[in-house]
C-alpha positions in Angstrom: 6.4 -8.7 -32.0 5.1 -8.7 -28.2 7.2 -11.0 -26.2 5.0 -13.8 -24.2 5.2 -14.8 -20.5 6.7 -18.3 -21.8 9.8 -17.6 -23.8 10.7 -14.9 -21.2 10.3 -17.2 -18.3 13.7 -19.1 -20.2 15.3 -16.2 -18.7 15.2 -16.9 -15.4 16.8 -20.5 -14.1 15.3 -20.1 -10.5 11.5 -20.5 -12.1 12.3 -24.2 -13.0 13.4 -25.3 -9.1 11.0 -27.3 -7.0 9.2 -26.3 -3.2 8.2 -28.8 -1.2 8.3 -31.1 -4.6 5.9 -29.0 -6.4 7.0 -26.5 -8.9 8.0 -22.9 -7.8 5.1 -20.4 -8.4 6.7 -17.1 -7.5 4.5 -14.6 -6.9 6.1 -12.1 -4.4 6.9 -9.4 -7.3 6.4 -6.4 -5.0 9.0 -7.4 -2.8 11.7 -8.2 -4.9 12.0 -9.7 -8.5 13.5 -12.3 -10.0 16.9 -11.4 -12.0 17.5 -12.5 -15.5 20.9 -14.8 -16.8 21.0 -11.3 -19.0 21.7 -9.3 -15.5 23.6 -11.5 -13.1 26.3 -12.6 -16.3 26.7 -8.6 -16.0 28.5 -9.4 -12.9 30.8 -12.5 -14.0 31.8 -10.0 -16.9 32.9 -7.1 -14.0 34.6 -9.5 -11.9 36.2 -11.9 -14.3 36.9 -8.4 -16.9 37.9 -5.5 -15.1 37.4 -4.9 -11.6 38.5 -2.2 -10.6 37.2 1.0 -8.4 35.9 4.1 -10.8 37.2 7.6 -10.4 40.7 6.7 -8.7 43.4 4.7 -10.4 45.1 5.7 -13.6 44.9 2.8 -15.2 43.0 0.6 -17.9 40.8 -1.3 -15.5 40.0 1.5 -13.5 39.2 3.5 -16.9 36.6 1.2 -18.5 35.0 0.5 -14.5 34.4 4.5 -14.3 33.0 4.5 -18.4 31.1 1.4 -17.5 29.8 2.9 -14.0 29.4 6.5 -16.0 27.2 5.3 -18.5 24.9 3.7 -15.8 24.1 6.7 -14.4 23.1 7.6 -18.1 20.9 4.7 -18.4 18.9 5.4 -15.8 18.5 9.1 -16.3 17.2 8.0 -19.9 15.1 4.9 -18.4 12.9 7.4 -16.4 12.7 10.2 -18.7 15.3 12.7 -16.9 17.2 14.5 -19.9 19.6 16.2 -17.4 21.3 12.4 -17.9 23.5 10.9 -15.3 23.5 14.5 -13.3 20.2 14.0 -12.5 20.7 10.2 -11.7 21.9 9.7 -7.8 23.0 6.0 -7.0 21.9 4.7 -4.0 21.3 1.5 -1.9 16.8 1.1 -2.4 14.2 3.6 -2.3 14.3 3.9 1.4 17.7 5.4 1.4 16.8 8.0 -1.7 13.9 9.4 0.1 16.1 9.7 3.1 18.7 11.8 1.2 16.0 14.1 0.0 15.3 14.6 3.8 18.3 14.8 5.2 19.5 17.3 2.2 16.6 19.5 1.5 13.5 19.1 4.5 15.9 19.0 7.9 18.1 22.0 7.1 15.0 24.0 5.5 11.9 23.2 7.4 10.8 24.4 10.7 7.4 25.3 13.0 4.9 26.9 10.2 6.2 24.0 7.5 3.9 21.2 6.0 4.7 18.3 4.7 1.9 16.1 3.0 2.2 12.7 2.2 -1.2 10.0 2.1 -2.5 7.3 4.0 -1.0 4.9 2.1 2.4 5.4 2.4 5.5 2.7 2.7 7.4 3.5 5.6 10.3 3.8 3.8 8.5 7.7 3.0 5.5 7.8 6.1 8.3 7.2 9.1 11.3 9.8 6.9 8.3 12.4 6.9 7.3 11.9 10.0 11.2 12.6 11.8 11.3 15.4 9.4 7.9 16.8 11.3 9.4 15.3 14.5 12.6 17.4 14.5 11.6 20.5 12.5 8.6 21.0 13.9 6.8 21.2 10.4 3.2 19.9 10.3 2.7 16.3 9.0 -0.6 15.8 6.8 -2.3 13.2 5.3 -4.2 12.7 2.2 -7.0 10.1 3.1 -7.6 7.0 0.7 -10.9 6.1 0.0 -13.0 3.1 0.6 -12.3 1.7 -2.5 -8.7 2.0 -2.4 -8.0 5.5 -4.2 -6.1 8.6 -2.8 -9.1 11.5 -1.9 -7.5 14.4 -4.6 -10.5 16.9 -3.2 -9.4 16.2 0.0 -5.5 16.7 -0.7 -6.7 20.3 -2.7 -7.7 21.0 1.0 -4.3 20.1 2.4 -2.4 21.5 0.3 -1.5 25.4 0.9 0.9 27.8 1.0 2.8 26.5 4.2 3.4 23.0 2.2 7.3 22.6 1.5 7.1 19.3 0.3 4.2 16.7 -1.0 5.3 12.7 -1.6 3.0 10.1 -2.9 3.5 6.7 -3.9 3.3 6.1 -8.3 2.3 3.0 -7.0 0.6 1.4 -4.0 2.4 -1.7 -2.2 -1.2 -3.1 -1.3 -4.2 -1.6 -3.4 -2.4 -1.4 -6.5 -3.5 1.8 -7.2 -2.0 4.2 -9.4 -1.5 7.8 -8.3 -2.8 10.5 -10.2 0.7 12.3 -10.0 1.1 14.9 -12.3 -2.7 16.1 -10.5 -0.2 16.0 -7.3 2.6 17.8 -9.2 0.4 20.7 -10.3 -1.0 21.2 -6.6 2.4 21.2 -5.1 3.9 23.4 -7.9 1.3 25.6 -7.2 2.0 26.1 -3.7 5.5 26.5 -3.7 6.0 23.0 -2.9 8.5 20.0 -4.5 7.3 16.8 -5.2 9.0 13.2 -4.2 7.2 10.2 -5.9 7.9 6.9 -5.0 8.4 5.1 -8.0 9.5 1.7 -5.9 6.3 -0.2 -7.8 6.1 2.1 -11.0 9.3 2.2 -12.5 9.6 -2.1 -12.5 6.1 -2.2 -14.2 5.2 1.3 -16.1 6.7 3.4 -18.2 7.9 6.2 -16.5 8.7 10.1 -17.5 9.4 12.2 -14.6 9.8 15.4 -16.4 6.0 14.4 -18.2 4.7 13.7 -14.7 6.1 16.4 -12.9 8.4 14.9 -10.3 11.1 17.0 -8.6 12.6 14.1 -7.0 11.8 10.2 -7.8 12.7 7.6 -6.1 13.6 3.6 -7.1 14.9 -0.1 -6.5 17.0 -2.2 -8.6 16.0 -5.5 -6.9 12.1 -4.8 -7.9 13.0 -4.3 -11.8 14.9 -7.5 -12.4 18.0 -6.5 -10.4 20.7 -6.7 -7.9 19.7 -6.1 -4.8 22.0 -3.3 -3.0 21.2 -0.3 -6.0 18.4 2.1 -6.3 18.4 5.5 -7.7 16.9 9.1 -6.9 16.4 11.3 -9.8 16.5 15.2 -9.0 15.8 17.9 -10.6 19.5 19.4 -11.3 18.5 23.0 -10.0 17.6 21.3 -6.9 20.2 18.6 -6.5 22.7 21.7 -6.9 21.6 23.6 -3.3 20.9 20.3 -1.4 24.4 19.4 1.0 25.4 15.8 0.9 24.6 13.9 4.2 26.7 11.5 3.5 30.8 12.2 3.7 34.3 10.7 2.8 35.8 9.7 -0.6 34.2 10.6 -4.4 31.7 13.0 -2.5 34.8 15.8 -2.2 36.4 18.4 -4.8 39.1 19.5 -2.5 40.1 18.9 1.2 42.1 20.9 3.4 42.3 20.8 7.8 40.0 23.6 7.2 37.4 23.2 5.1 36.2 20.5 2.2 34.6 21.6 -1.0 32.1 19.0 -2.7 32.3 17.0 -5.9 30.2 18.0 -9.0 26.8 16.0 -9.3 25.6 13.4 -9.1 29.3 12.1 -7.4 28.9 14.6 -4.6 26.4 12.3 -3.1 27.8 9.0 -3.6 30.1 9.0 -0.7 33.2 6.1 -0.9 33.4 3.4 -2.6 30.0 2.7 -4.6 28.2 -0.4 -5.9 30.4 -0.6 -9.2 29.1 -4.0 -10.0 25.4 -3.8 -9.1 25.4 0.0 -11.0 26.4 -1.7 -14.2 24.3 -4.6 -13.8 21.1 -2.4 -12.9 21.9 -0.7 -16.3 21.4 -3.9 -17.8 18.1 -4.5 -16.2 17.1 -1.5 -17.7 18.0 -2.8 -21.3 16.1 -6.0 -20.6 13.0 -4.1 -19.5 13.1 -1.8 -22.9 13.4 -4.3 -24.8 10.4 -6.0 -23.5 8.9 -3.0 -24.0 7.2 -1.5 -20.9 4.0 -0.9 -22.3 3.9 -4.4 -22.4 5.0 -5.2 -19.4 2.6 -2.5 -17.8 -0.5 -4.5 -19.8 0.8 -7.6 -19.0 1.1 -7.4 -15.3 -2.8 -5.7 -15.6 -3.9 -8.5 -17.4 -2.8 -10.9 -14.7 -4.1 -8.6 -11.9 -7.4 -8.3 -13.3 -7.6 -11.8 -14.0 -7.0 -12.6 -10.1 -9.2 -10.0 -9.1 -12.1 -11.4 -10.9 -11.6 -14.6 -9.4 -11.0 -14.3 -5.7 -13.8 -11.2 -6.3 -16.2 -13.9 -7.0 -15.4 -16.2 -3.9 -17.7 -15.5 -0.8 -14.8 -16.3 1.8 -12.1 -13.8 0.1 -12.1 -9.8 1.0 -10.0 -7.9 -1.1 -8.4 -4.6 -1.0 -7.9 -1.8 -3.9 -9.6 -0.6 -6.8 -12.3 -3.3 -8.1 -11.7 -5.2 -11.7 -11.9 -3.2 -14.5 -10.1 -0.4 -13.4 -6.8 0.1 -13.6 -3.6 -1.1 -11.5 -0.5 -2.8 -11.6 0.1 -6.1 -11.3 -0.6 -6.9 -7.3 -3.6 -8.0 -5.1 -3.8 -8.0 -1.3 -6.7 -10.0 0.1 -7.6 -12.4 3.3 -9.5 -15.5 3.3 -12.2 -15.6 6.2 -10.8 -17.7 9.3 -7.7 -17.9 8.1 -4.8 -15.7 8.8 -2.2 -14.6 6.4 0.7 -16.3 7.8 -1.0 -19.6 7.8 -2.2 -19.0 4.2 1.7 -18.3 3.2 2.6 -21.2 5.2 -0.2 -23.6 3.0 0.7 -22.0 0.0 4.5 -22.6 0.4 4.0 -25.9 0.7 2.1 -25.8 -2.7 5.2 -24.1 -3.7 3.7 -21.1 -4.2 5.6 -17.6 -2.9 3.2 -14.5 -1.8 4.2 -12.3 1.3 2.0 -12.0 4.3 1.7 -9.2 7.0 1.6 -5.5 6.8 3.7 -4.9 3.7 5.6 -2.0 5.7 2.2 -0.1 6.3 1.1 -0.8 8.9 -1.0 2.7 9.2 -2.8 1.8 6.3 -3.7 -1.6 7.3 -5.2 0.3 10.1 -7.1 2.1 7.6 -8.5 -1.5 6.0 -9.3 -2.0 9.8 -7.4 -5.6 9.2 -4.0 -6.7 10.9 -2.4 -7.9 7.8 -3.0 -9.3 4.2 -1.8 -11.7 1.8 -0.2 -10.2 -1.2 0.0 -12.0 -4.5 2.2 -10.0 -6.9 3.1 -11.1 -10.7 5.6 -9.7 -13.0 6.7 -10.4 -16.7 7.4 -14.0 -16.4 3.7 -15.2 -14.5 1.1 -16.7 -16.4 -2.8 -17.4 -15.5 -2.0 -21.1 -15.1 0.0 -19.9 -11.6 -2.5 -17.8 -10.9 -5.2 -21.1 -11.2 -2.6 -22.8 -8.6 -3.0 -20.3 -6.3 -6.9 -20.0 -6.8 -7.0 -24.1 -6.3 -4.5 -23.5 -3.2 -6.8 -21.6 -1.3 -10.1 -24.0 -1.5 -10.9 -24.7 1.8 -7.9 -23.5 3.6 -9.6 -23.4 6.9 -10.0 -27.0 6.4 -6.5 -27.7 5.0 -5.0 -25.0 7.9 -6.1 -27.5 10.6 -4.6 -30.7 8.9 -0.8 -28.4 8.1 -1.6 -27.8 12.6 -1.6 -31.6 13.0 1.0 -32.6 10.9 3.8 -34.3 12.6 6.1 -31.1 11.7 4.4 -29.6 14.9 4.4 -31.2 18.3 1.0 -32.5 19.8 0.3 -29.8 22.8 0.3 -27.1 19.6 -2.5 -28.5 17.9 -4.6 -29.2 21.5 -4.1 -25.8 22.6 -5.3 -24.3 18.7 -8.3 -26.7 19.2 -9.5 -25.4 22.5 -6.9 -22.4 23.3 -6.8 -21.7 27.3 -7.7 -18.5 29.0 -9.1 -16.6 25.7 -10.5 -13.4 25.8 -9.7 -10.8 28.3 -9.7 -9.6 32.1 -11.5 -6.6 33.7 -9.1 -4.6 35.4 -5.8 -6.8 35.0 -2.2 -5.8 36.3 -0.8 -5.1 33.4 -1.9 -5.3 29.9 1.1 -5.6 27.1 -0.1 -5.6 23.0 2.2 -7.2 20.7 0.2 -5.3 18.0 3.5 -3.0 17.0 5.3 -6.3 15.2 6.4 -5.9 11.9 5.3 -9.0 10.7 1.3 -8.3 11.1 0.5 -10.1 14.3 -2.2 -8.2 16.5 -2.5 -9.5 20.4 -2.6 -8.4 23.6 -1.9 -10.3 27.2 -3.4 -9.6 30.5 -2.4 -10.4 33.8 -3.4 -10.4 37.6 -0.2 -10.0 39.9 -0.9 -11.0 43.4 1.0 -8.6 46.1 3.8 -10.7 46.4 4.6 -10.9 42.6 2.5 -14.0 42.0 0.5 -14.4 38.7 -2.9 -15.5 39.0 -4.7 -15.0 36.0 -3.6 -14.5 32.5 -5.5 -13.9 29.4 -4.6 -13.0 25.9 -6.7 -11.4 23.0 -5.5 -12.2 19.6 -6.0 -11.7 15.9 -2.9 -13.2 14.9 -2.1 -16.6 13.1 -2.9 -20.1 15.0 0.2 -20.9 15.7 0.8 -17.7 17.8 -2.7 -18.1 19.4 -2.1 -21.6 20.5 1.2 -20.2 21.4 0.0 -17.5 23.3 -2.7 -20.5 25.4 0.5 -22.3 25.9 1.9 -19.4 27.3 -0.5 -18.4 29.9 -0.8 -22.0 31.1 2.9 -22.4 31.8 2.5 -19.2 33.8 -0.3 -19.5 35.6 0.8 -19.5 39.7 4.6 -18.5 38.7 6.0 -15.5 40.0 6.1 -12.0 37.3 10.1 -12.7 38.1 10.2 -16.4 36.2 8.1 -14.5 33.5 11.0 -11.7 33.1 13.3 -14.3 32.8 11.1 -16.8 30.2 13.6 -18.1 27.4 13.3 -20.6 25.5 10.5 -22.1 27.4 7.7 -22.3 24.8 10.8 -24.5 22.5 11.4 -26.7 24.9 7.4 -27.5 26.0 7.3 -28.3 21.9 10.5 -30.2 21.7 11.7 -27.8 19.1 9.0 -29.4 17.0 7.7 -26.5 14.4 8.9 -25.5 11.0 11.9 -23.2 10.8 9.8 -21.3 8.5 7.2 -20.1 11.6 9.8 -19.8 14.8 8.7 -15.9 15.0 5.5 -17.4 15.3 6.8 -19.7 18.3 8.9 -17.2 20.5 6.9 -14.5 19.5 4.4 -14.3 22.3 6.8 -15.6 25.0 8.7 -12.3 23.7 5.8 -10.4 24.7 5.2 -11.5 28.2 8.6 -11.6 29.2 9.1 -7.8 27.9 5.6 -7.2 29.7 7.4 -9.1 33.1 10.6 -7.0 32.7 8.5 -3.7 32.6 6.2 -4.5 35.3 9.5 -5.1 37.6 11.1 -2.0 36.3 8.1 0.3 37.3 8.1 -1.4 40.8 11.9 -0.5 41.5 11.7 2.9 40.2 8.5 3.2 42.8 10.8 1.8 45.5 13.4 4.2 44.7 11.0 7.5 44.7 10.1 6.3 48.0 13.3 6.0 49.6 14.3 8.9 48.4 11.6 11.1 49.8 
């Protein structure tokens, strides 16, 4: 019998606390999971049982810590299809750290100028910024597979990418925003047929598909324990054995070694030769039992499910005038995830309205930022479900987002922030920009989705006296950023290099814990801007003097 979203929700104790006095609707999936009491008692069983570190004491705790942590290793290899077992099965920290030991082990000793590497345009950084220091310090070509208009990776235009100088080609199972599912095994046979290995990041696949890497094609394929129901700290990289076998570890110390002289170290056997020191015993074991809880769910079921709730949402913002979202359109498949934006309303005030509706979704770039340049949009809002959502959370956050324009300017003049916030969102000072300004300084290389950009006229003797400010970030850092400029306005570029602290104090420290990157965020900017500005002028000064 198919399991239903209700009894598995019993599993998990945090989906009965209260936000803001209305029920917790978690829907920030892609990020991390929840973990169920059938995981986390894994841990109170290590530590109360037999803790003890694997591989180095001979005795009875140390024993069943290294069969428990063994067997892990086998778990894994059989929960994504590797049959080489726990030789094929590298423990790791998250998926970021797994594609980084395929860099650092195969592409940085191997590649060099006449090397290509080809990723797509809708990479995680975790794999877009590895790839592109691997380019960066080899000198290997860096290509990019484009991703359609509606959300899909371009395969004719990848055929055309991928040659005979390709080394290495790594896509994404899964997209972070679209939701689209990669056509990998199409990817497997073009690399394969170039002389090329294939990395797959399987960070949204493996939680919420079944997954066979041998069926698929991957070489290497890369995972997170804290997006399939657990701990945080563990991932995995399967490798194909042949391969694992020539890489060199890049990581040194205990575990990792065979034998160690003054002179020269030999390495450990696989997958322990790259599993330097102590590892994460605990979260290893536990992982393993997230594994168990996901079979016996089924993941075909858990695949349909989350598609089921993702088309459902689709349908329904789809159908909204006011909503733009991003990805394959309903019907087709994806997993369980939809980015979107509501006109006039910016993501982090969205998350901000919907948190206090109790509802969780993530906000900004998602760690690709490249491919939110593609959308041509600074950010989205990302609602993500997993195994234990239902439609009626999905209602919540449909009702949530009714007028939110309307709802955004009553959460501005709410008594959590201080009066001069909500004046200067009303009528924001000095917007829009100046011709030929002194210095121009874009904030628009934050993490957290924020787009802006401050100009300023200096006067000769380090007076400012004009500032204006683009911006397509939230209201609070617009009316922020007006604040900013006001407070400046006749003050020397000196008093902005040294601005702390000053937009907290105009406010009375009156904003939500919740939004203070919001608050310091463009006084950040300016002062940076400032410091730079004065920086240029002394090294001018210097050249001077010195000829």
């Amino acid at each position: 019998m198919s399991p239903d979203a209700a009894s598995v929700r019993e599993d998990f104790p945090v989906l009965d606390r209260e936000v803001k006095g209305e029920p917790l609707t978690y829907l920030d999936n892609a990020a991390t999971t929840q973990t169920p009491r059938q995981v986390y008692d894994v841990f109170e069983e290590f530590y109360a049982g037999y803790n003890a570190n694997v591989h180095r004491g001979i005795h009875e705790l140390s024993h069943e810590a290294s069969l428990a942590y063994e067997a892990a290793h086998d778990r894994l290899a059989e929960f994504v299809g590797a049959a080489g077992g726990r030789e094929e099965m590298i423990f790791t920290r998250n998926t970021t750290e797994s594609i980084n030991l395929v860099a650092h082990g195969l592409a940085l000793p191997e590649f060099g100028p006449g090397d290509a590497v080809v990723t797509t345009e809708m990479e995680h950084h975790a794999s877009l910024v590895t790839w592109q220091q691997v380019a960066k310090r080899t000198g290997a070509d860096l290509r990019f597979v484009r991703v359609t208009d509606d959300g899909h990776v371009d395969v004719e235009h990848a055929k055309s990418l991928i040659d005979d100088d390709v080394e290495l080609v790594s896509v994404p199972h899964v997209s972070n925003v679209l939701g689209t599912v990669t056509p990998v095994s199409t990817f497997a046979e073009l690399a394969h047929d170039a002389g090329a290995v294939l990395v797959v990041d399987g960070a949204q696949s493996a939680p919420t598909r079944p997954v066979d890497v041998e069926e698929m094609g991957a070489d290497f394929f890369a995972f997170s324990g804290h997006k399939m129901a657990g701990p945080t700290g563990i991932g995995g990289l399967y490798g194909r054995k042949d391969l694992l076998e020539e890489m060199e570890p890049f990581l040194y110390g205990g575990e990792m070694i065979q034998h160690v002289t003054f002179d020269r170290s030999t390495w450990n056997g696989l997958p322990w030769k790259f599993e330097a020191g102590t590892p994460p015993i605990a979260e290893g074991i536990a992982l393993a039992a997230a594994a168990d809880y996901l079979d016996d769910l089924g993941m075909e079921w858990v695949r349909d499910h989350e598609n089921r709730l993702a088309q459902y949402a689709l349908e329904r913002l789809n159908a909204r005038d006011d909503v733009e979202t991003y990805g394959p359109g309903p019907g087709e498949e994806r997993t369980g995830l939809v980015a979107f934006n509501v006109d006039g309303v910016h993501g982090h005030d969205l998350s901000s309205l919907l948190n206090d509706r109790g509802i969780a979704v993530r906000a900004g770039d998602h760690c690709t930022q490249p491919l939110h340049d593609r959308l041509d949009v600074p950010g989205s809002v990302r609602a993500s479900f997993y195994v234990y959502n239902t439609t009626e959370e999905i209602d919540r956050l449909l009702d949530a987002i009714d007028d939110a324009e309307a709802k955004l300017d009553a959460y501005l003049r709410s008594d959590r922030y201080a009066d001069r916030l909500y004046e200067h969102h009303r009528n924001p000072h000095n917007s829009g920009g100046l011709a030929d300004p002194s210095l121009v300084k874009s904030s628009e290389e934050t993490a957290c989705g924020d787009d802006g950009e401050f100009h300023v006229d200096i006067a000769p003797d380090g007076t400012i006296e004009r500032l204006a400010f683009e911006s397509e970030s939230c209201a609070v850092s617009r009316a922020v950023a007006s604040l900013v400029t006001e407070y400046l306005e006749g003050r020397t570029v000196a008093e902005a290099a040294e601005m702390k602290g000053e937009v907290a104090a105009m406010l009375d420290g009156q904003f939500p814990d919740l939004r203070r990157d919001c608050v310091v965020g463009p006084e950040e900017v300016i002062r940076e801007a400032a410091q730079e500005y004065l920086a240029r002028g002394r090294a001018v000064e210097d050249t001077t003097s010195a000829t």
